[in-house]
gemmi code that builds the backbone of each chain (N, CA, C; Angstrom):
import gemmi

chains = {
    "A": [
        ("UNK", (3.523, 47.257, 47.877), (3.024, 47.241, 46.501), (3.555, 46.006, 45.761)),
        ("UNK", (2.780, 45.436, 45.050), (3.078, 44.155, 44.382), (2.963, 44.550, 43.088)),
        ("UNK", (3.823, 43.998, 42.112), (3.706, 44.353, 40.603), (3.982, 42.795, 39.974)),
        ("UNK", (3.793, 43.353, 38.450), (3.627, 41.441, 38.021), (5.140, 41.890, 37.194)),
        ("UNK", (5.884, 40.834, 36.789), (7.143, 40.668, 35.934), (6.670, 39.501, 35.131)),
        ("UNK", (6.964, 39.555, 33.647), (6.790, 38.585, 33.299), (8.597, 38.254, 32.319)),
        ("UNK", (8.379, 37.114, 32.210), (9.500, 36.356, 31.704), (9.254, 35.514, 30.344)),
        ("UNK", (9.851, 35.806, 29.348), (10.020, 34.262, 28.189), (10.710, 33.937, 28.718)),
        ("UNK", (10.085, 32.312, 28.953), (11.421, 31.552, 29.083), (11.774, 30.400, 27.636)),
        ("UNK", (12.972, 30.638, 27.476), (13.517, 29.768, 26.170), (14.212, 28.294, 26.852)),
        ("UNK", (13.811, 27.195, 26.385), (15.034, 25.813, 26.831), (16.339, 26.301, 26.251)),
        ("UNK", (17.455, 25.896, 27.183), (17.531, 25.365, 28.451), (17.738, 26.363, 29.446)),
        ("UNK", (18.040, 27.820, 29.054), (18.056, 28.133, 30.344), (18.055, 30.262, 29.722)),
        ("UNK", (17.759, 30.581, 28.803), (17.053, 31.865, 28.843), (15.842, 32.157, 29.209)),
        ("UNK", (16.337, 33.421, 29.660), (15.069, 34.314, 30.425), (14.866, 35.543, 29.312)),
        ("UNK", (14.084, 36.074, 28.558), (13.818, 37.672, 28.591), (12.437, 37.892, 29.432)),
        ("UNK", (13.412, 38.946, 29.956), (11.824, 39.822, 30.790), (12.280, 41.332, 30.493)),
        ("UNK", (11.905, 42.316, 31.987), (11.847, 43.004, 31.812), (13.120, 43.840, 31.373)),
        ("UNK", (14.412, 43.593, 32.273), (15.306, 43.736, 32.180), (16.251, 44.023, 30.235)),
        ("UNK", (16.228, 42.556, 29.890), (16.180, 42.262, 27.913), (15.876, 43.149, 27.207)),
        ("UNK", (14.299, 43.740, 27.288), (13.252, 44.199, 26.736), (14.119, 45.653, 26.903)),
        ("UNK", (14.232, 46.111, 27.903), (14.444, 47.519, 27.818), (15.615, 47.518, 27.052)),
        ("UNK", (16.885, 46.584, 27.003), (18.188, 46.620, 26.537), (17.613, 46.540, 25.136)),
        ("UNK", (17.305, 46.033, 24.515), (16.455, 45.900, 23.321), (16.064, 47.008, 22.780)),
        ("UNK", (15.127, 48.005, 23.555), (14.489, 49.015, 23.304), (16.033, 50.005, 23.056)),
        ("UNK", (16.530, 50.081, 23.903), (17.449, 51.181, 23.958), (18.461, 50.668, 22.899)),
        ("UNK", (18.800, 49.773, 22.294), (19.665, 49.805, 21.217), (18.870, 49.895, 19.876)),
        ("UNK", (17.619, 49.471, 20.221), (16.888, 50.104, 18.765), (17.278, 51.848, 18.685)),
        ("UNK", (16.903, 52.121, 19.689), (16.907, 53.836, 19.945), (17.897, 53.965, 19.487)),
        ("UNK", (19.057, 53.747, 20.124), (20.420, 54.170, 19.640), (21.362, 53.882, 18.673)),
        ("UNK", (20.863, 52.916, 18.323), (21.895, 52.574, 17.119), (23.179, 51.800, 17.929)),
        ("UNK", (22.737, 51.936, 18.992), (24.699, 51.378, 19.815), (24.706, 50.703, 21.508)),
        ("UNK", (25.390, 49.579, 21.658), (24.872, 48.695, 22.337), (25.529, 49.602, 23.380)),
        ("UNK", (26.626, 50.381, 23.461), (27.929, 50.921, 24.189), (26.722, 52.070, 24.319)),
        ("UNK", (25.717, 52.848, 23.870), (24.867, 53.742, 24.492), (23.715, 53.306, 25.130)),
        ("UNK", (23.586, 52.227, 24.974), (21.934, 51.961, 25.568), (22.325, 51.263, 27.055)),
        ("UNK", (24.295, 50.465, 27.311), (24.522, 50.111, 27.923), (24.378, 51.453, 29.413)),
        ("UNK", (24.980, 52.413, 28.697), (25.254, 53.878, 29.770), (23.662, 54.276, 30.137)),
        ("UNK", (22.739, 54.280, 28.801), (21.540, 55.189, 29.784), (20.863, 54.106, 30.305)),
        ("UNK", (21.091, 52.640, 30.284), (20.963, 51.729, 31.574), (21.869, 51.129, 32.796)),
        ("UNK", (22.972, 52.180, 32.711), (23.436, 51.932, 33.991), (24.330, 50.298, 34.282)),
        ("UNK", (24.707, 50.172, 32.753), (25.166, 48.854, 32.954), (26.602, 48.788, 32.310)),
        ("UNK", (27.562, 47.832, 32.261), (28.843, 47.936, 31.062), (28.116, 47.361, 29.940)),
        ("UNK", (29.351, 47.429, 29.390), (29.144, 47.221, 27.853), (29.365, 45.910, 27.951)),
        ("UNK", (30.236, 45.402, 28.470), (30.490, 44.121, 28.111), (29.379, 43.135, 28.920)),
        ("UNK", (28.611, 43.761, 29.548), (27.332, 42.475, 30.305), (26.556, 42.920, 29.031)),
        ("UNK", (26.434, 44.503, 28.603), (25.177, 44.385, 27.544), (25.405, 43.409, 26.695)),
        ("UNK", (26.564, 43.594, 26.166), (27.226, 42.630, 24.646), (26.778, 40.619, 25.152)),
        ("UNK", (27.242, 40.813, 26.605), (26.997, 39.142, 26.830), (25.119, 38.950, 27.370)),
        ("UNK", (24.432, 39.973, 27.482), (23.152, 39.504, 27.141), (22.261, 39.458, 26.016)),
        ("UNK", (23.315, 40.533, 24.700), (22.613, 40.297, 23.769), (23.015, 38.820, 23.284)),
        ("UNK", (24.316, 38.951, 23.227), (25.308, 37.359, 22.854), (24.053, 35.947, 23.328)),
        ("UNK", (23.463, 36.523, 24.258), (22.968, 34.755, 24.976), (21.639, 35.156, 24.676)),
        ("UNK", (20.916, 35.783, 23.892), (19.850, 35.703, 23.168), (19.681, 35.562, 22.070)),
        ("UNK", (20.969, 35.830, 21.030), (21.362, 35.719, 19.299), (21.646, 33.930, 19.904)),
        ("UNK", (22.408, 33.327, 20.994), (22.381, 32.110, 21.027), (20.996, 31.295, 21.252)),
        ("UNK", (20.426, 31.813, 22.061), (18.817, 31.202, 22.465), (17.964, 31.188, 21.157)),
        ("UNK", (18.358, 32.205, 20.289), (17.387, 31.977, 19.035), (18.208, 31.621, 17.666)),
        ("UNK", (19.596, 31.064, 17.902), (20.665, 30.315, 16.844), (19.986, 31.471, 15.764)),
        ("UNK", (20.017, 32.571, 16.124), (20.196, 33.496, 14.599), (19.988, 35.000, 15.600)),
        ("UNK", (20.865, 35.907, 14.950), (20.849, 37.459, 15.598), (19.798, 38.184, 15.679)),
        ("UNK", (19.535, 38.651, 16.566), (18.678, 39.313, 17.573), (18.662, 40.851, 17.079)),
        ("UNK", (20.359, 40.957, 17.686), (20.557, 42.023, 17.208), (22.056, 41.938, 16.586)),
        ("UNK", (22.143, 43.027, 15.308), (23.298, 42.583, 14.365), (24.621, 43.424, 14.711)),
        ("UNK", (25.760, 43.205, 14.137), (26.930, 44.570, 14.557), (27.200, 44.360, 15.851)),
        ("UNK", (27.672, 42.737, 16.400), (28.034, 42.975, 17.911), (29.408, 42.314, 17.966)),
        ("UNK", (29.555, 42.508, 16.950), (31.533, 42.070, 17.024), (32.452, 42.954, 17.493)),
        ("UNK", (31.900, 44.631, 16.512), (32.941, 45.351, 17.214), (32.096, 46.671, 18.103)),
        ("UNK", (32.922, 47.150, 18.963), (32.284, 48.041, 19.593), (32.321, 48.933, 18.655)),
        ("UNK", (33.077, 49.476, 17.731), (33.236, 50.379, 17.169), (31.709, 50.881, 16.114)),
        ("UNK", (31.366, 50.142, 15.411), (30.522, 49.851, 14.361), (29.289, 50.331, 15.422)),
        ("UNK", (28.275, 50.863, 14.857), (26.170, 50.730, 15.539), (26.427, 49.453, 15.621)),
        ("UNK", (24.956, 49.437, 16.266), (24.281, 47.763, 16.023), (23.326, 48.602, 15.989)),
        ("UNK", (22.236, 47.321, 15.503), (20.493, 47.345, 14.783), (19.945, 46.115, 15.115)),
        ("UNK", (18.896, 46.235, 15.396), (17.871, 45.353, 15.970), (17.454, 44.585, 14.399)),
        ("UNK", (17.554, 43.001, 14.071), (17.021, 42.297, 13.546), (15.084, 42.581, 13.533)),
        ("UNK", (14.468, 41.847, 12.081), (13.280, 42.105, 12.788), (13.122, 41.068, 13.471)),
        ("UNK", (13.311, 40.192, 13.992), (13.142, 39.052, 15.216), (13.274, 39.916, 16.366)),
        ("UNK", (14.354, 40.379, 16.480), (14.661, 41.303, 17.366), (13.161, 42.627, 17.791)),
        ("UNK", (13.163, 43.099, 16.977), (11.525, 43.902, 16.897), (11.005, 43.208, 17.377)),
        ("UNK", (10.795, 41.989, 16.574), (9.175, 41.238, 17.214), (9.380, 41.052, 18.587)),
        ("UNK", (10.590, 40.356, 18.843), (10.178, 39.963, 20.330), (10.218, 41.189, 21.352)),
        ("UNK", (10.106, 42.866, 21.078), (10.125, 43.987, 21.890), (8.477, 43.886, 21.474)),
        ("UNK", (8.144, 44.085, 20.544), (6.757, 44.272, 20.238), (5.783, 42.949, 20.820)),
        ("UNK", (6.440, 42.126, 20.919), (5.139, 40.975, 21.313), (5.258, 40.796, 22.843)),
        ("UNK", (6.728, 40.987, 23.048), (6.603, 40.865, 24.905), (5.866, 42.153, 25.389)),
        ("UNK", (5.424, 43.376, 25.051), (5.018, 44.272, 25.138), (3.604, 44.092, 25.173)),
        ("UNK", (2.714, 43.432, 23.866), (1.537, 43.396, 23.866), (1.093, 42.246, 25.197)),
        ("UNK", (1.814, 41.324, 25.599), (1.807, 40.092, 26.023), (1.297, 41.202, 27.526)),
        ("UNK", (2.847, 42.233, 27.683), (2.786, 42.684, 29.016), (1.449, 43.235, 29.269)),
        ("UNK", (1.204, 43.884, 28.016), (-0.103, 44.857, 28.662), (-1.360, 44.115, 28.770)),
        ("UNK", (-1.674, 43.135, 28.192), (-2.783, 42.297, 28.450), (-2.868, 41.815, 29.888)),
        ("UNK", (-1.567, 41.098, 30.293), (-1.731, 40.612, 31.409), (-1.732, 41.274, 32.931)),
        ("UNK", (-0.976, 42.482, 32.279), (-1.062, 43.804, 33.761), (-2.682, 44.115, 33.589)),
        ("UNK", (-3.521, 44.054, 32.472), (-4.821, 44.448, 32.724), (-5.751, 43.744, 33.287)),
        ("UNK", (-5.294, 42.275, 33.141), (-5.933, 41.052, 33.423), (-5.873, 40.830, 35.493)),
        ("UNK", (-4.365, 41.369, 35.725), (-3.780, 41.144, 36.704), (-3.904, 42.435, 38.154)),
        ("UNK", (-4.441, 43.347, 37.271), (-4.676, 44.851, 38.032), (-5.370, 44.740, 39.290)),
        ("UNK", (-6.530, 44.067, 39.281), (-7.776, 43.852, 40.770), (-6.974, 43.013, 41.539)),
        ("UNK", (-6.104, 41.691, 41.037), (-5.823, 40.682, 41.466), (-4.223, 41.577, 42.371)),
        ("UNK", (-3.760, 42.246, 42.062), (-2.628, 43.103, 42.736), (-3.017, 44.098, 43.629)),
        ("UNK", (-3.652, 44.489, 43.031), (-4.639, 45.813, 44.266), (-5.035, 45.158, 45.337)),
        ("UNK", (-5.664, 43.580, 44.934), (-5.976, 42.946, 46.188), (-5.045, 42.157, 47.592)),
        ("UNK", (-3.943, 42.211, 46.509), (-3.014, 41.251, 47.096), (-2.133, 42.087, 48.044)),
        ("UNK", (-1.503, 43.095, 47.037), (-1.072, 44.422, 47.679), (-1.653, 44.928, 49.087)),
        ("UNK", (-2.640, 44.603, 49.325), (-3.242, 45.439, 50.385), (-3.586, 44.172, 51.849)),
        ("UNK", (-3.304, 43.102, 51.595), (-2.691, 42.591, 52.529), (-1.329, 42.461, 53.164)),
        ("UNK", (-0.539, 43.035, 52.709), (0.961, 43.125, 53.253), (0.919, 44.434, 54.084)),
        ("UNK", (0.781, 43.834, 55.698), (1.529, 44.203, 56.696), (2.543, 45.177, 56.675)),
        ("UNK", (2.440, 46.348, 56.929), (3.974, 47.382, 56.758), (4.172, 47.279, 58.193)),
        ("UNK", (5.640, 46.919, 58.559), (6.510, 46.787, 59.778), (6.614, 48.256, 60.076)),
        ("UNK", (5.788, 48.353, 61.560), (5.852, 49.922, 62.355), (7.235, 50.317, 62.801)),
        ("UNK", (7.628, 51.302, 62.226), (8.916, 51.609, 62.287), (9.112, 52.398, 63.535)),
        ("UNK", (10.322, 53.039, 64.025), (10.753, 53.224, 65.114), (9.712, 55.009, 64.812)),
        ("UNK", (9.537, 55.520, 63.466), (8.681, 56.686, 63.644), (7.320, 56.665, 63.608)),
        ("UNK", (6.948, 55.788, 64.050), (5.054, 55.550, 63.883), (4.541, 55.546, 65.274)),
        ("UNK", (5.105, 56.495, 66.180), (4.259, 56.565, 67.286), (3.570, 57.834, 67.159)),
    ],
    "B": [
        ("UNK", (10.789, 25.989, 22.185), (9.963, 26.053, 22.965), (9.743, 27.645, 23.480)),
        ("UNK", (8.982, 28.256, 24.241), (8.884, 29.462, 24.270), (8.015, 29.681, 25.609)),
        ("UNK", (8.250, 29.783, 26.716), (7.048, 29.372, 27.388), (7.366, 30.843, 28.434)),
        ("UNK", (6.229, 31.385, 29.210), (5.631, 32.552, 29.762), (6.017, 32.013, 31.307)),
        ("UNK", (6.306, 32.532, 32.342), (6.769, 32.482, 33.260), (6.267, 33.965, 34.061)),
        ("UNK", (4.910, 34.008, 35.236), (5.017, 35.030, 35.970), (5.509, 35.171, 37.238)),
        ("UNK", (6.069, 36.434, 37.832), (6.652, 36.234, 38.981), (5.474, 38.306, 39.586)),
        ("UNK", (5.174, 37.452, 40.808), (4.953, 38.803, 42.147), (5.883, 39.681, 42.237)),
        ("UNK", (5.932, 40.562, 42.106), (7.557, 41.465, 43.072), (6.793, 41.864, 43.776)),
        ("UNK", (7.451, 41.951, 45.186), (7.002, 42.440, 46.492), (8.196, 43.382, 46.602)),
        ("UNK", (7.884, 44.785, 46.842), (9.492, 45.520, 47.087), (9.788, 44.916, 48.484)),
        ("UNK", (10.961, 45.044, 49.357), (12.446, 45.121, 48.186), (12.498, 43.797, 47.382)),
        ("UNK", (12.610, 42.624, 47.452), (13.580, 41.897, 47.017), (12.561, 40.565, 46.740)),
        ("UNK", (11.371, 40.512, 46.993), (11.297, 39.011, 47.247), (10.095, 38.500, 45.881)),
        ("UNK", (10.107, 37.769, 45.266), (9.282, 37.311, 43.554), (8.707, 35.925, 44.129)),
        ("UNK", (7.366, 35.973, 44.043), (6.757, 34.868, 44.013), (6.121, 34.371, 42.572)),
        ("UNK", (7.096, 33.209, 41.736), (6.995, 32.521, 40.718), (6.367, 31.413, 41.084)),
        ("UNK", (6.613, 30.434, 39.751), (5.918, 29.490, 39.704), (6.390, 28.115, 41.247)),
        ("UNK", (7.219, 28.486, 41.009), (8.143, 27.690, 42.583), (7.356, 27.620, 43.374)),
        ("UNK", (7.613, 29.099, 44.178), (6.739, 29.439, 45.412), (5.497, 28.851, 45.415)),
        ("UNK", (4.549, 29.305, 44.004), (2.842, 28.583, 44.570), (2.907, 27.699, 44.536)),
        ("UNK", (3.441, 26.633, 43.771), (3.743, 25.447, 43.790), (3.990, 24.672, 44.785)),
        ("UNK", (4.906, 25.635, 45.511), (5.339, 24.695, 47.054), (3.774, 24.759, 48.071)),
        ("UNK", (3.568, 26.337, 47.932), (2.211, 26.664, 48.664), (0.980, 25.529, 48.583)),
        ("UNK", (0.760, 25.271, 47.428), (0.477, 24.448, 47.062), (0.453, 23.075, 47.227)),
        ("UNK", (1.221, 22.450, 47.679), (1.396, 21.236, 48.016), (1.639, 21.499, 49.849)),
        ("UNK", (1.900, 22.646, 50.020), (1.604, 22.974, 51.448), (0.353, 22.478, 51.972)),
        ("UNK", (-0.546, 23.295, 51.301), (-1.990, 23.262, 51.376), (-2.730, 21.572, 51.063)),
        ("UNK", (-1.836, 20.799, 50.330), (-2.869, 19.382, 49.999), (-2.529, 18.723, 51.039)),
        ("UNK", (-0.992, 18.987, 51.281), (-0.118, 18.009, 52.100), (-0.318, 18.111, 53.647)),
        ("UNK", (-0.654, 19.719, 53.774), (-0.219, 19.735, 55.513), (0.800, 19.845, 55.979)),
        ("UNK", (1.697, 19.798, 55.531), (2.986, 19.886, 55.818), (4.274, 20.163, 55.190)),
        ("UNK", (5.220, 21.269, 55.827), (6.045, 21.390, 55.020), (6.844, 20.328, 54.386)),
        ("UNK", (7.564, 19.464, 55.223), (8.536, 18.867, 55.087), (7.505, 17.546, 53.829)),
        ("UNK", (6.746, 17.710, 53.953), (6.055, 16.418, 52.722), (5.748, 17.532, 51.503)),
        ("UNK", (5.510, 18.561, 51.490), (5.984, 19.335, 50.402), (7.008, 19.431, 49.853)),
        ("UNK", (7.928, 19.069, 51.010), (9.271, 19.392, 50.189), (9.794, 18.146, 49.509)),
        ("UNK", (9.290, 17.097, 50.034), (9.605, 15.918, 49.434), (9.215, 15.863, 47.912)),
        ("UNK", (7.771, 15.617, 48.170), (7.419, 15.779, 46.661), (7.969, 16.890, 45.453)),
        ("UNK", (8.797, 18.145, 46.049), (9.131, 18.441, 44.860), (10.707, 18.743, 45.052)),
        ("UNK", (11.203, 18.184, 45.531), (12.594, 17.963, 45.632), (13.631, 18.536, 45.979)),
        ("UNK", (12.652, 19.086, 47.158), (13.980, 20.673, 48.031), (13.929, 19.984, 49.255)),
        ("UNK", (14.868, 20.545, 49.864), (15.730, 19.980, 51.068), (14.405, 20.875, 51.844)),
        ("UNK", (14.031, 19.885, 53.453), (13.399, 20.571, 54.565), (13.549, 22.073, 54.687)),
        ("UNK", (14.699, 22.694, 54.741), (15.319, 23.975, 54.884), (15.131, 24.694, 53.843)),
        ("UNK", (14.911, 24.549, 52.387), (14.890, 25.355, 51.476), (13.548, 25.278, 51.646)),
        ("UNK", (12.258, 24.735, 51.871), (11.156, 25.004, 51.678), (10.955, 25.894, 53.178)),
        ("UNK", (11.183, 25.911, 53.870), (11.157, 26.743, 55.015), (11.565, 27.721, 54.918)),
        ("UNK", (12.836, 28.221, 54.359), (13.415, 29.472, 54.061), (12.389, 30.196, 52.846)),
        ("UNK", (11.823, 29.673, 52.050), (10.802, 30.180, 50.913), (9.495, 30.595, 51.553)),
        ("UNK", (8.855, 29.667, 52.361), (7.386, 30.389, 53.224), (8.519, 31.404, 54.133)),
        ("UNK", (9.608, 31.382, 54.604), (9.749, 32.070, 56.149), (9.270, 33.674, 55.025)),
        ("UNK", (10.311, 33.502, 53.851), (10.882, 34.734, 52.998), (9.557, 35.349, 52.684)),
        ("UNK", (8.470, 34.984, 52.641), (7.448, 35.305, 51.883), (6.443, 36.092, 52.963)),
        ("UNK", (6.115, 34.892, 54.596), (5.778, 35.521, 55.838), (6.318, 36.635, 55.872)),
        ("UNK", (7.790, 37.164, 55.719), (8.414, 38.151, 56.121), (7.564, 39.564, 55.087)),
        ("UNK", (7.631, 39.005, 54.061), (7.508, 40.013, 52.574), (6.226, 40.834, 53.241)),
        ("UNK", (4.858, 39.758, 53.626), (3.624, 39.907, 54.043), (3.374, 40.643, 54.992)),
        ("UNK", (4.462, 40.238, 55.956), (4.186, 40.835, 57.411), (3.471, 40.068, 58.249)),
        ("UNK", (3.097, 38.930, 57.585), (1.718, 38.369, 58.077), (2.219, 36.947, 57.630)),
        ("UNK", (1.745, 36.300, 58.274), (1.646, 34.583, 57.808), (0.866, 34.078, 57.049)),
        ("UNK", (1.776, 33.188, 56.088), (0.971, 32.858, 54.565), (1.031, 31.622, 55.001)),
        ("UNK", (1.591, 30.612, 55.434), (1.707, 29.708, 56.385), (1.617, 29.317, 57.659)),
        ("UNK", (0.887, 28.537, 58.256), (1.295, 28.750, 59.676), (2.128, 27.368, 60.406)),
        ("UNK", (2.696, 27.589, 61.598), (3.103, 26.317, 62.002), (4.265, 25.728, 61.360)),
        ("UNK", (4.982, 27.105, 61.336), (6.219, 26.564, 60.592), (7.607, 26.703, 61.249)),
        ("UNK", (6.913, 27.145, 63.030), (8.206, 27.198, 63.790), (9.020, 26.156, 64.312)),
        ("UNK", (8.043, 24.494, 64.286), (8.729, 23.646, 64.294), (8.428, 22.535, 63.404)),
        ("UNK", (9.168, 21.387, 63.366), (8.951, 20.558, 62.155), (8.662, 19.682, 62.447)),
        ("UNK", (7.497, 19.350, 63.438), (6.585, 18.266, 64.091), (5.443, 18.511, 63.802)),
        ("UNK", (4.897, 19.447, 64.179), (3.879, 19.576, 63.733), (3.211, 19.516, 62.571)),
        ("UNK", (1.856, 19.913, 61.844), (1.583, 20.095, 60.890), (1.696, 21.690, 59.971)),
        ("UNK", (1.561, 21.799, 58.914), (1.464, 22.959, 58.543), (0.408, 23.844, 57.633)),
        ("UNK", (-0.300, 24.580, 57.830), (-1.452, 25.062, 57.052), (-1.214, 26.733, 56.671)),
        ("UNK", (-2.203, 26.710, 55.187), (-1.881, 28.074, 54.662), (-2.891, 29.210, 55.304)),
        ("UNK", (-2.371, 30.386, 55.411), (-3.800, 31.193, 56.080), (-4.830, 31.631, 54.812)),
        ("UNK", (-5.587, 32.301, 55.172), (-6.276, 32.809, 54.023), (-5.554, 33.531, 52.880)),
        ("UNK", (-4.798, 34.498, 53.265), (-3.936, 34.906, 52.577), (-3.063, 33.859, 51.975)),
        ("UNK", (-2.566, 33.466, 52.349), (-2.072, 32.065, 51.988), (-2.700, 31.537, 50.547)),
        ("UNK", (-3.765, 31.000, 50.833), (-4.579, 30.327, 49.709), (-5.498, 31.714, 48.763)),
        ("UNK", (-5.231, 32.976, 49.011), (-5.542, 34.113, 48.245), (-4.275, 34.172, 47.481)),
        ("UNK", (-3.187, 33.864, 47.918), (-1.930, 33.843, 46.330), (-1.790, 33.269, 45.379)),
        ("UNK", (-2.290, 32.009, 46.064), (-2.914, 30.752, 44.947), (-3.267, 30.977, 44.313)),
        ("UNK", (-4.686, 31.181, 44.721), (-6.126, 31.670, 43.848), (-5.358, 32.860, 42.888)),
        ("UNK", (-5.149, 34.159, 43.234), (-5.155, 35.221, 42.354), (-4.116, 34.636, 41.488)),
        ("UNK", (-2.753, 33.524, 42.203), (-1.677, 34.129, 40.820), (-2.118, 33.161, 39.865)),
        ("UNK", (-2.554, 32.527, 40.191), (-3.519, 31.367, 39.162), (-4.047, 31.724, 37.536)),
        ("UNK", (-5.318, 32.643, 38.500), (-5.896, 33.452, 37.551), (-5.472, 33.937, 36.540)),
        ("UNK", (-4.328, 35.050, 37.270), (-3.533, 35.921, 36.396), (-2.757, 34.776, 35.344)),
        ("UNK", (-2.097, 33.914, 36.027), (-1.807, 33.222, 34.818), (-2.546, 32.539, 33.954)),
        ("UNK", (-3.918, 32.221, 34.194), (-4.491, 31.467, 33.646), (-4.484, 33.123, 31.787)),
        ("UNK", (-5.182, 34.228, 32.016), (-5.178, 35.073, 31.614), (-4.274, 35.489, 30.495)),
        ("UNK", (-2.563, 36.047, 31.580), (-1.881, 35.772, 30.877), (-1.356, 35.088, 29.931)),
        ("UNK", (-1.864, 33.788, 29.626), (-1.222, 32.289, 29.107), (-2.271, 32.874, 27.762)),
        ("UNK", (-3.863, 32.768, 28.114), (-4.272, 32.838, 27.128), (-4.024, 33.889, 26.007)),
        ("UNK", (-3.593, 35.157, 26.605), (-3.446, 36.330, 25.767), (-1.943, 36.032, 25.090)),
        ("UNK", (-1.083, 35.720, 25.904), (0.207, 35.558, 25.607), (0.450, 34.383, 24.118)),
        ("UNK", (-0.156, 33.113, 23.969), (-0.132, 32.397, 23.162), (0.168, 32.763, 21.356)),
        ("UNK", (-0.887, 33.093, 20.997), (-0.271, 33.827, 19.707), (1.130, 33.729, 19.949)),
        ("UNK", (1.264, 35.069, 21.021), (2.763, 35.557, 20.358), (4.070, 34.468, 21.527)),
        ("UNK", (3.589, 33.429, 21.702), (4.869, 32.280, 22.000), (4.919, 31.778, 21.026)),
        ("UNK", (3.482, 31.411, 20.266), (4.001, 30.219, 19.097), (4.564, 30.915, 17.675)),
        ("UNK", (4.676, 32.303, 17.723), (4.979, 33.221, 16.514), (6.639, 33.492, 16.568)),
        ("UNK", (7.025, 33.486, 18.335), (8.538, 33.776, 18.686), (9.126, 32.208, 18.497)),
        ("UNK", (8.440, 31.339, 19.218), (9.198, 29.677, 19.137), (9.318, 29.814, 18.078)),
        ("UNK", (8.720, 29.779, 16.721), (9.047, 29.804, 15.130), (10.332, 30.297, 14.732)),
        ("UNK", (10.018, 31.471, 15.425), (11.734, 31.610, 15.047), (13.261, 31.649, 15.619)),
        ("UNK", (12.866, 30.612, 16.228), (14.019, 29.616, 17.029), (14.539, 28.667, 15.973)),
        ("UNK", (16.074, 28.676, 15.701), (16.766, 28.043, 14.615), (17.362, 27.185, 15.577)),
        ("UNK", (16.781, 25.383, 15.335), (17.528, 24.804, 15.685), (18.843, 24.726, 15.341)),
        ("UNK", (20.215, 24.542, 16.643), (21.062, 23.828, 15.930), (21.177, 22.236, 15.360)),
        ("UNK", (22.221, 22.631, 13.799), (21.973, 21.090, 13.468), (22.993, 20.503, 13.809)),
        ("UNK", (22.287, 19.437, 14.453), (23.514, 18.843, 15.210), (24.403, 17.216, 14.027)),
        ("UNK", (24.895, 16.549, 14.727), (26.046, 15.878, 14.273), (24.950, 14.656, 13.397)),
        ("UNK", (24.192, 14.537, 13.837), (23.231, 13.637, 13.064), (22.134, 13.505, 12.117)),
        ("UNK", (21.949, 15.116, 11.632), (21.435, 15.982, 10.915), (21.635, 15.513, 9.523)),
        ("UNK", (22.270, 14.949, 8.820), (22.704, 14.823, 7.957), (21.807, 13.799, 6.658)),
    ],
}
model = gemmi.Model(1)
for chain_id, residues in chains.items():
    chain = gemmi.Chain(chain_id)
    for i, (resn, *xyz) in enumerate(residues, 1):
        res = gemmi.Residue()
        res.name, res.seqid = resn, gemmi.SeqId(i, " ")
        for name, pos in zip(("N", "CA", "C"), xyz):
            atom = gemmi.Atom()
            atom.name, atom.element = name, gemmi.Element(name[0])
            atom.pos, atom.b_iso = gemmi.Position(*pos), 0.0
            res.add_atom(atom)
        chain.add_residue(res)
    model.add_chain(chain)
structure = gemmi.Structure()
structure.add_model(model)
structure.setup_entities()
């Protein structure tokens, strides 16, 4: 199965894709970077250094309240927009991209495993 | 700047971005790996390890003639079907995506630097 990922890329060297987007989503939800870090399975301190290198990629906060762990954080509306526009962006192009994956998908060879006799 | 970047996922592990068709790509004008790799500035071995990674993903050869480095090298159909589709999709993507790059680049705060003044 083939799926599409898409990426902003910012000069010189940020990425948001899919990964961002959800961290994004889940601290809107929560109010707290230290909860959205747990129901994604990640620390706190990579969440804190990927929000950190996106408040840098856009020289103004993304998301606000990331000094102390103690305090929420809240999503800037910059922060919104870019969950809401990488979103619309996504769904256009998974619709655009749907035949073109179905097709592609279905040329990949599955390696006959030792139970396929 | 703000720019859209798509990548394939093939489970497990392997993303065909802008790199990959690119190399494919010059596979296909060139004939050959190793003059692909020239023109875009990867070592013989890294462009070989990128078609081997991708043959593998497929099951199938997206390249052929890449077991030694005398010969020439050509894409299979499949091959020049990744082209074609991821093309598309980006062509697609790009257009839908626009609006919302030039709405996010906006709000990119340059830093002012030492000469700003």
């Amino acid at each position: 199965m083939i799926s599409l990922r898409l990426y902003l890329s910012i000069e010189p060297e940020t990425r948001i894709g899919p990964g961002k987007v959800r961290l994004l989503e889940e601290v809107g939800a929560s109010g707290s970077i230290s909860a959205a870090a747990r129901t994604l399975g990640m620390t706190y301190r990579r969440a804190w250094e990927l929000i950190h290198h996106m408040n840098e990629a856009f020289g103004q906060p993304i998301v606000t309240g990331t000094t102390g762990s103690l305090g929420g954080a809240e999503l800037t509306d910059v922060g919104r927009e870019i969950i809401t526009r990488y979103r619309e962006i996504e769904q256009q192009a998974l619709k655009a991209a749907e035949p073109h994956l179905a097709a592609l998908s279905g040329h990949i060879v599955a390696p006959s495993g030792p139970n396929d006799d």
